[in-house]
C-alpha positions in Angstrom: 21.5 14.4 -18.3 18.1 14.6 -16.1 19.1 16.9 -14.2 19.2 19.6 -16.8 15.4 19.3 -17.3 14.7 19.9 -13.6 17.3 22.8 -13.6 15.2 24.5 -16.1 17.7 23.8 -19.1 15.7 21.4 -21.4 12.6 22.0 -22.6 11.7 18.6 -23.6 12.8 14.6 -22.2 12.2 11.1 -23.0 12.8 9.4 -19.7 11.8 6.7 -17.4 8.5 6.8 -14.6 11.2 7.3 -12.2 12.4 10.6 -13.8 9.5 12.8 -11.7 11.5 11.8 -8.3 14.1 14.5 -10.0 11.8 16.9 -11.6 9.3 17.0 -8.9 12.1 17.4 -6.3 11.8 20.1 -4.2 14.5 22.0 -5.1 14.1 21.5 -8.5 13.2 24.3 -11.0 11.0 22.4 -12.7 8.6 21.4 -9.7 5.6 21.6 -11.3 6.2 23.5 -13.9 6.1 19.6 -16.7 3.2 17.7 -18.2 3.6 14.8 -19.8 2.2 13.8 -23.3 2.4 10.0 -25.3 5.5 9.0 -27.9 4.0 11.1 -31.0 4.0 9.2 -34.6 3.0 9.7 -38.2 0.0 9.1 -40.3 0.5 6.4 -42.9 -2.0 4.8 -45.3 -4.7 2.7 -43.6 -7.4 0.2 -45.4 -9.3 2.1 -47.6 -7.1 4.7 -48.3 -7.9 5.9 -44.4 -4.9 7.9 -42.5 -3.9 6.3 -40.0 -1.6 7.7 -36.7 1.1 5.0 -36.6 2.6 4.9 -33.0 5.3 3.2 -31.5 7.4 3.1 -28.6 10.3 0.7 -27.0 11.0 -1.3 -24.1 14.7 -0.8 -24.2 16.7 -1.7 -21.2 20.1 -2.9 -20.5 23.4 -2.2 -18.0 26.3 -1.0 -18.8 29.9 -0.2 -17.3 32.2 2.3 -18.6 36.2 2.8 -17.6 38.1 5.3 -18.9 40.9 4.4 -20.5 43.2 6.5 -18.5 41.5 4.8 -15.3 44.3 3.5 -12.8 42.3 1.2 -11.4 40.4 -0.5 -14.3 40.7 -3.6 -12.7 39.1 -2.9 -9.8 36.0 -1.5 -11.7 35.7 -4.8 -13.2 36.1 -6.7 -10.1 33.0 -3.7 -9.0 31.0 -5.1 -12.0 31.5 -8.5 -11.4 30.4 -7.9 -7.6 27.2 -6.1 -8.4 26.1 -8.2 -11.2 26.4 -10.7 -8.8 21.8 -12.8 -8.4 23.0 -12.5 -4.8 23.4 -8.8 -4.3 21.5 -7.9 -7.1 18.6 -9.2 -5.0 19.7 -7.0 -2.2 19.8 -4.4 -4.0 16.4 -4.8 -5.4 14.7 -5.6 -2.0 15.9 -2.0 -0.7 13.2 0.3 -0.4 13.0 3.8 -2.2 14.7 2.6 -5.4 13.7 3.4 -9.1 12.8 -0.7 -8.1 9.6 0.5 -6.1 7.1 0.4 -9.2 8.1 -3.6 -9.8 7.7 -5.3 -6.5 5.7 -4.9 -3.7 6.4 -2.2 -1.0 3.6 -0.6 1.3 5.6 1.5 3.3 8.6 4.2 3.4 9.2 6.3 0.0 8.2 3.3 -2.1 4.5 3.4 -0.8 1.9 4.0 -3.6 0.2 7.0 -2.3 3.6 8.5 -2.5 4.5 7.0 -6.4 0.8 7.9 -7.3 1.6 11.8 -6.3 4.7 12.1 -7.7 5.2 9.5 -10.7 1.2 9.2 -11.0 1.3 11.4 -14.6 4.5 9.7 -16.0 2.5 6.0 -15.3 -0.4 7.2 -16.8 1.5 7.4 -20.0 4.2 4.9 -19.3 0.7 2.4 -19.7 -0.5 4.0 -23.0 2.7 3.6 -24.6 3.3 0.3 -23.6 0.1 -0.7 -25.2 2.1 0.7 -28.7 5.4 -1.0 -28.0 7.4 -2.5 -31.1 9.1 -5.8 -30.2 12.4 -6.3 -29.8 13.9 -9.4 -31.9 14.8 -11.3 -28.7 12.0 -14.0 -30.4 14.4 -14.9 -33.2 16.9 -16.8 -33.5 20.5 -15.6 -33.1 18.9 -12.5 -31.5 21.5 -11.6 -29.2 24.5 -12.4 -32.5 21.8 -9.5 -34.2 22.2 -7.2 -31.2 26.1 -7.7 -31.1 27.1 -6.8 -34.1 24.8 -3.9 -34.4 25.8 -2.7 -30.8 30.1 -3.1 -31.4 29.4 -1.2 -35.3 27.3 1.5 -33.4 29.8 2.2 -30.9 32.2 2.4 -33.4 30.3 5.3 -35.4 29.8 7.0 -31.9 33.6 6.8 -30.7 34.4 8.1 -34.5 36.3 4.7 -35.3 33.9 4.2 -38.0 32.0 6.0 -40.4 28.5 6.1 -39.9 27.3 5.1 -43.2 29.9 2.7 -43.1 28.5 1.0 -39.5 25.1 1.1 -41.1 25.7 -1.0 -44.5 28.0 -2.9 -42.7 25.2 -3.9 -39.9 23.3 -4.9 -42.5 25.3 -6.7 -44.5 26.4 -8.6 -41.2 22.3 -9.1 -40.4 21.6 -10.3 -44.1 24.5 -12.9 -43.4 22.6 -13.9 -40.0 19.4 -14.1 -41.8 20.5 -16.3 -44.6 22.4 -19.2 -42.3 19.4 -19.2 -40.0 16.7 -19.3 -42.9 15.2 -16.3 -43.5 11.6 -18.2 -43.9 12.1 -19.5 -40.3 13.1 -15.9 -39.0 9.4 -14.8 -40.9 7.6 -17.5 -39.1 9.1 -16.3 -35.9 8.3 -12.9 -36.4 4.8 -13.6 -37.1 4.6 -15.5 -33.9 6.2 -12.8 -31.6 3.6 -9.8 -33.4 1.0 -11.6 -32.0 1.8 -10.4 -28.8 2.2 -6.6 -29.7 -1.0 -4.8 -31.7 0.1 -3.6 -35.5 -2.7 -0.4 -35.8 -3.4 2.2 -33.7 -5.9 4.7 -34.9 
């Protein structure tokens, strides 16, 4: 968890801009004591037998609910989730000041006020920016990207909870992608590709 970096018990983490509200807190052992550095890569072979550093990072995002199984009341979590993934107080919630929100909409004043994020996030966005400028798209541009993302989110679940083998989730992901690909057209999924990589650079040096 994020707070183990800012209690002094991690020496490294990949985290969100937001994460220096908790390491920069001031109670937290790790005031001060953190730099930040860019998503490190690996030199492959460029044009003209030139190494080149191949970076890459993701935009990854997405929410998530978990009940225990030995909840009483696992009903009423999903009547919670249901209720908060509601436009209507999801907007509320957004629109509240001093929320991981801040850095996406516009707030002069109170905690969210730039002077503020600039002191304590201002080293994380620095290198939030570079590494978006190296980010590998997501396959949201195909088609039947979220059938992809299903079938490779239940297998990997499976692996993690230990109801499957993880060799067995992997082959069995791509078998299940290879089947996607062919009733598509894997041509069309090419030309698709090609489209969305315009958008994202391919070399870094």
């Amino acid at each position: 968890p994020a707070t183990y970096f800012a209690e002094g018990k991690a020496f490294e983490s990949i985290n969100f801009p937001s994460f220096a509200n908790i390491i920069q807190d001031e109670k937290a052992t790790s005031k001060d004591k953190w730099d930040t550095a860019p998503v490190p890569g690996w030199y492959v072979d460029g044009p003209g037998g030139k190494k080149i550093l191949n970076r890459r990072s993701v935009n990854l995002a997405s929410w998530c609910l978990a009940v225990s199984n030995y909840s009483k009341k696992r009903d009423l979590a999903c009547c919670l989730a249901a209720y908060m993934a509601d436009p209507w107080v999801l907007q509320e919630g957004i629109l509240q000041p001093g929320t991981w929100h801040d850095p996406s909409r516009y707030c002069h004043v109170g905690l969210g006020a730039p002077a503020i994020l600039r002191e304590r996030r201002g080293p994380l966005l620095s290198y939030f920016e570079e590494n978006a400028s190296v980010l590998t798209p997501m396959v949201t541009g195909l088609i039947a990207a979220t059938e992809y993302n299903v079938n490779a989110s239940k297998n990997l679940h499976a692996a993690m909870v230990g109801t499957m083998d993880v060799v067995k989730a992997l082959e069995t992901t791509e078998k299940q992608w290879e089947e996607i690909t062919e009733r598509v057209g894997r041509q069309k999924q090419i030309e698709a590709w090609k489209e969305l990589k315009k958008w994202y650079p391919t070399i870094v040096i």
